[in-house]
N, C-alpha and C positions, 0 to 999 in steps of 0.2 A: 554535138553528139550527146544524146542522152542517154545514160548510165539505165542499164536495166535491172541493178539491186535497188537503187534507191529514188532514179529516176531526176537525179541534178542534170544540171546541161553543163556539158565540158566543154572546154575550145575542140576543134575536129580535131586536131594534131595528139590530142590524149590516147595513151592506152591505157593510162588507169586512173578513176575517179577522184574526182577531188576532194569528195563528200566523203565516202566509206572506203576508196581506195581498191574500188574491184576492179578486175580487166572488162575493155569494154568490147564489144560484140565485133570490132571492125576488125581487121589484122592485114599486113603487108606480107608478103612473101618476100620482096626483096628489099634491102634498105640503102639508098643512097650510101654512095659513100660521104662522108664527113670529117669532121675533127673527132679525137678519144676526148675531146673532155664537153658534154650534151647533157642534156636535160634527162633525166632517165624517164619521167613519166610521156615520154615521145615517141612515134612511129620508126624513129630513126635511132632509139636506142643501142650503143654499143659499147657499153662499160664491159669492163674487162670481168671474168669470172677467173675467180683464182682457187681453184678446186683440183682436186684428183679427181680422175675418173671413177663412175660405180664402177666397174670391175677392180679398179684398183682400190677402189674401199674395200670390196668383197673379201680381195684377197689378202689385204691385211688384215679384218678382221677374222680368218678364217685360218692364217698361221697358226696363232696361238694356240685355236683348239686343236689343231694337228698336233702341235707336240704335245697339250696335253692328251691326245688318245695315245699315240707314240709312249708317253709315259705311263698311259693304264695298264696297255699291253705287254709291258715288261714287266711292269711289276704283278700283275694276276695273270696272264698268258692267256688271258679273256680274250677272244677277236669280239665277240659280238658289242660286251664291253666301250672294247675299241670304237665298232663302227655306231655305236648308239652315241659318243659322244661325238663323230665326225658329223653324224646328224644335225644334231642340235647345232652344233658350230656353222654348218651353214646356213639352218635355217635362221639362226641369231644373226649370221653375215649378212643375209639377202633382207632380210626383216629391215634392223638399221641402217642399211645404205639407202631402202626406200625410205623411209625418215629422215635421214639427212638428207634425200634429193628433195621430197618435200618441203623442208626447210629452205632450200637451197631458189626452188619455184615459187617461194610466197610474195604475193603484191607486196608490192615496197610500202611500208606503213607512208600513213597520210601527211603526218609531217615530213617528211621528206618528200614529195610533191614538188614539182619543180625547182630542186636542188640538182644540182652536178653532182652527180654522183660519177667517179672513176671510176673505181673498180667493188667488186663484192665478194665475200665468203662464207664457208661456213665458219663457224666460231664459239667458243664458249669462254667464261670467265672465270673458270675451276682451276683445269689444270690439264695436261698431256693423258691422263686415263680416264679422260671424260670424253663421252662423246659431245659432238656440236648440239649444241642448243639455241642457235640464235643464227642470225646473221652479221656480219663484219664490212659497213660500207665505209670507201675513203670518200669523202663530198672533196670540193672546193675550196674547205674552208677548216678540215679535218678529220678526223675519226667518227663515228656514229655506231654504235652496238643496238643492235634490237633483239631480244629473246624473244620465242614464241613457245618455252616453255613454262610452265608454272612454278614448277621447280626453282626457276633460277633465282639466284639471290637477287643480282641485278636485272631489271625489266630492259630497261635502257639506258644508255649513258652516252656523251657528247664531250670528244678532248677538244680542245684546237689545233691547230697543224703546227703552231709555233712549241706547243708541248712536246710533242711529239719527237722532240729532238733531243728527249735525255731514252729515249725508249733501247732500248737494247735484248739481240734473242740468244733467249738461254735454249741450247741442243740439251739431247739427253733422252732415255729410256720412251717411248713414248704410244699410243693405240695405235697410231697410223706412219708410215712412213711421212717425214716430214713435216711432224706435226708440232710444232714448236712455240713455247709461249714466248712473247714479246711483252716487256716488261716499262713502263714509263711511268710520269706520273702527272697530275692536272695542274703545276704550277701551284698548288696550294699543300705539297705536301704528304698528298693524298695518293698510295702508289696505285695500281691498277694491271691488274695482268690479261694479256688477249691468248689463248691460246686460237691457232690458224694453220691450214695449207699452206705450203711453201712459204715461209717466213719472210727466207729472202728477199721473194717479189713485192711481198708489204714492206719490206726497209726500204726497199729503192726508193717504191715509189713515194712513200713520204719525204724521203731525203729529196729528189726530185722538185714534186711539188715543193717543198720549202724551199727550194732555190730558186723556181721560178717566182715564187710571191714576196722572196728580199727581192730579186732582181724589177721586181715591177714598183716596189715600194719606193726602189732608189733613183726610176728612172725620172 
């Protein structure tokens, strides 16, 4: 299959380039069924996506400015006030959920090409009043962060799964329902905070994975 951004030859089974990591021109409607743990840059891709729904972005992001119109409206008895800032809060709601699904749709960078990828999210490396900036893959072999904003401190970064086991999630105050950072460090010291969707589902499944990879070490 030949890539029409850059024009490399792919094995046929690629959806995304080897070279520059674009999608390529072919597409499946339906996908075998399989195992969860596949090659992501495959036709039969089925890594888990671990996200809240856009509407459920929407409308978390779109509480807040409700109670702050709520609180204009009492204190000046302004409606219009009011409805000017339920404005804006939508359109900031609708605005970054399309960004964060963007995010959420981008080619898997190139290094990660024929890794096992499990599962993906959105994600950033701030804190619970940040939006996501990057995305959050678990591989085969452990964590994988890739930003695609400029902003971010970190570009990307790479734990192991064996680290992964001092990681523990701090709840608390946060922009999204469920939005909670996961806290570990790289064996050397060095701490590292993920904020993610549903936390939970990343602890498992680290803990998971790390038991099946003693279990295979030992057997």
């Amino acid at each position: 299959m030949i890539c029409t951004s850059c024009y490399f030859i792919n094995p046929s089974e690629n959806v995304f380039c080897q070279n520059c990591g674009a999608q390529l021109p072919h597409v499946q409607n339906e996908k075998p069924h399989i195992s969860p743990l596949i090659l992501a840059n495959t036709l039969d891709n089925s890594s888990l996506l671990i996200s809240r729904g856009p509407w459920e972005m929407r409308l978390d992001l779109s509480i807040s400015f409700l109670l702050l119109a709520l609180a204009v409206y009492l204190f000046s008895g302004n409606q219009l006030y009011a409805f000017v800032t339920i404005g804006l809060g939508l359109a900031f709601a609708f605005y970054k959920t399309h960004d964060t699904q963007q995010i959420i749709k981008q080619s898997i960078p190139v290094e990660l090409i024929n890794k096992t990828i499990i599962a993906y999210g959105p994600a950033n490396t701030s804190n619970r009043f940040s939006l996501p900036t990057g995305v959050l893959y678990l591989l085969s072999d452990g964590l994988y962060f890739k930003s695609f904003d400029s902003n971010e401190d970190i570009s990307f970064i790479h734990i192991e799964i064996s680290f992964t086991a001092s990681a523990k999630r701090i709840k608390g105050l946060s922009l999204f329902a469920n939005w909670h950072e996961i806290q570990m460090n790289n064996g050397m010291n060095e701490k590292f905070t993920f904020t993610v969707q549903n936390a939970g589902e990343w602890m498992l499944l680290m803990k998971v994975l790390r038991t099946e990879m003693m279990r295979k070490s030992l057997a």
